[in-house]
ZAMARGU-4260 file (C-alpha; in steps of 0.2 Angstrom, whole numbers, plus 5000, padded with zeros to 4 digits):
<rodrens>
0) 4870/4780/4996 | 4887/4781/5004 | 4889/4792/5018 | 4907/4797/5028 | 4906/4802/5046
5) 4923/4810/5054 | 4932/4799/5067 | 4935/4809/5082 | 4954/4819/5074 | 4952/4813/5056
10) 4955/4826/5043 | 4946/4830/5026 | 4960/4822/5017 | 4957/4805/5027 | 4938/4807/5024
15) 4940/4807/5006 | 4952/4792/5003 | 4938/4779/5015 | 4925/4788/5005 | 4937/4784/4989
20) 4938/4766/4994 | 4921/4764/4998 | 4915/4771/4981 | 4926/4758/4974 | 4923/4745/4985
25) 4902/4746/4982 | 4908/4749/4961 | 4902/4764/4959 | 4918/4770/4951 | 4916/4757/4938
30) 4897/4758/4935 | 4900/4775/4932 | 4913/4772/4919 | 4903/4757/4910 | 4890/4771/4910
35) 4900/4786/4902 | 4897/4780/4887 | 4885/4771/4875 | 4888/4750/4872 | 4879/4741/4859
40) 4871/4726/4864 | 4880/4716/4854 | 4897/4721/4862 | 4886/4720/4879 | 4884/4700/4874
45) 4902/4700/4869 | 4909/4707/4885 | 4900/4694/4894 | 4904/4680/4885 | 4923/4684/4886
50) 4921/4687/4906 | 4913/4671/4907 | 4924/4664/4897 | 4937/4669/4910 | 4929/4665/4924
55) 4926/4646/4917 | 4944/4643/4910 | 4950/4652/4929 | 4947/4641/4944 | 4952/4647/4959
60) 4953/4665/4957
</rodrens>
């Protein structure tokens, strides 16, 4: 669970960007998009394969 505490002067504007950022950063924001709607395994197993793919053709990044 992510929680925001206010710094000292902060205002609710700043408080929702770090909480923004720290949605994103923990991937919630995409968790929730995969999520959204239903995947078939199939396209589940090809997903994977291409981001592996990537990842093994990639070095370095």
């Amino acid at each position: 669970m992510i929680k925001v505490k206010a710094r000292g002067n902060e205002s609710i504007q700043q408080m929702v960007r770090r909480f923004k950022k720290m949605c994103e950063k923990e991937g919630l924001v995409k968790d929730i998009k995969r999520n959204s709607y239903y995947e078939k395994p199939s396209e589940r197993r090809r997903r994977r394969a291409r981001k592996s793919f990537k990842r093994a053709t990639m070095p370095g990044r």
